[in-house]
C-alpha positions in Angstrom: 98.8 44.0 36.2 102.1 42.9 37.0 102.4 40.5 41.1 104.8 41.3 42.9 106.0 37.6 43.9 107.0 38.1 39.9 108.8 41.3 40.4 111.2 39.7 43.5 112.5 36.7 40.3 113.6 40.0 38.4 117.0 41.8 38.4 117.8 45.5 38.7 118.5 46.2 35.3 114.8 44.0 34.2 112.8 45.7 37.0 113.9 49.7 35.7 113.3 48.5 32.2 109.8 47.1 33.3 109.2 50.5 35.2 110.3 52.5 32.3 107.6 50.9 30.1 105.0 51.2 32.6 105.7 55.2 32.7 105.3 55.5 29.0 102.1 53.2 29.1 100.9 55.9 32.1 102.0 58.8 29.5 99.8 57.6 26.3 96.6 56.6 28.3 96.9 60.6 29.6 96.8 61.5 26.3 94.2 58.8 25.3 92.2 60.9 27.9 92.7 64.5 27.0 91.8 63.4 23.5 88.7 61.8 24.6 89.7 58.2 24.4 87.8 55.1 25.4 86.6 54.4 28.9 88.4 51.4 29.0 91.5 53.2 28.2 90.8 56.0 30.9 89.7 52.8 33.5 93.3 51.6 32.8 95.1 54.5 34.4 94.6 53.6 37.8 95.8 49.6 37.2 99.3 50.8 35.7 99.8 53.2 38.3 99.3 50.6 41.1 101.9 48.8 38.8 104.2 51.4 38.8 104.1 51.7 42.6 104.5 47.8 42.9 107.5 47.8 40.9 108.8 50.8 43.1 108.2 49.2 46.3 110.2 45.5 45.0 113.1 47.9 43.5 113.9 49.8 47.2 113.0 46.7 49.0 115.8 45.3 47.0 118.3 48.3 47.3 117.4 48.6 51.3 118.1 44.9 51.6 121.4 45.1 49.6 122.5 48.0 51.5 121.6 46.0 55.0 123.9 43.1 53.8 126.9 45.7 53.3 126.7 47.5 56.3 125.8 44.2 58.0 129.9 44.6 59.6 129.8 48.3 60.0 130.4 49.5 63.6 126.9 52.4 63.3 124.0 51.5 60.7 122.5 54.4 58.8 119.5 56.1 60.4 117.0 54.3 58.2 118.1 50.7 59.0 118.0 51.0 62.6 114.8 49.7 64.3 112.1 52.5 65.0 110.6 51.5 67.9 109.1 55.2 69.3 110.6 57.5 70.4 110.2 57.3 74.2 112.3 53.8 74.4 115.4 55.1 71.6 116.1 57.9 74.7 115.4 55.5 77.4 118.7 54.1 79.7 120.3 50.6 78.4 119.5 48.0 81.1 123.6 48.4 82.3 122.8 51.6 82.3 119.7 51.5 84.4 121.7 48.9 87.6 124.8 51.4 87.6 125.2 52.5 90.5 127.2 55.7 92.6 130.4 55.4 94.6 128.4 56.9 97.4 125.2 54.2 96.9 127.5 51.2 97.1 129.5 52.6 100.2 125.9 53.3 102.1 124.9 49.6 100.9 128.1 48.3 102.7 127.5 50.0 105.6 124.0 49.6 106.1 122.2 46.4 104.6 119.0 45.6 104.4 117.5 44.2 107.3 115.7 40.5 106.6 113.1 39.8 109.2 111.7 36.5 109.4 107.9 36.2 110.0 105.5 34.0 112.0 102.3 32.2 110.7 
């Protein structure tokens, strides 16, 4: 069972060889299995392919986080770095875009302000 606090200490090249050896270890206990092999042999399957998963998960946080850092200066991130939020506020108006307003709104403003009325208690 390999942590994944572990797995973040490792480079590139030690994390693929790790995940390499973890595939064949998958490999032999399905054949341990097929040929009727020991329960704890069969019971191991799910541990190493929880491992393999944790090792994929460090290795494309890693490249994500690498490819953030490059494009850190770029003028448009790719799709995949930009925040998600939903849907619904990436289409709604920037707040300049919201306070814009017409040629004819401004004039009507000029011409007719509001009214401020003062009131007795």
């Amino acid at each position: 069972m390999v942590k994944a606090y572990e797995l973040r200490n490792m480079s590139k090249e030690d994390l693929l060889k790790n995940l390499t050896d973890l595939r064949k270890e998958l490999a032999s206990l399905h054949v341990a299995k097929v040929t009727d092999g020991t329960a704890a042999k069969v019971s191991k399957i799910k541990g190493v392919r929880k491992s393999i998963a944790r090792v994929l998960t460090v290795h494309n946080q890693q490249q994500k986080e690498g490819i953030r850092k490059a494009m850190s200066k770029a003028k448009y991130l790719p799709k995949d770095l930009r925040p998600k939020k939903t849907r619904a506020i990436r289409r709604a108006l920037t707040k300049e875009q919201r306070t814009k307003k017409t040629h004819k709104q401004k004039r009507r403003e000029a011409a007719f302000p509001r009214v401020k009325f003062c009131v007795k208690a």
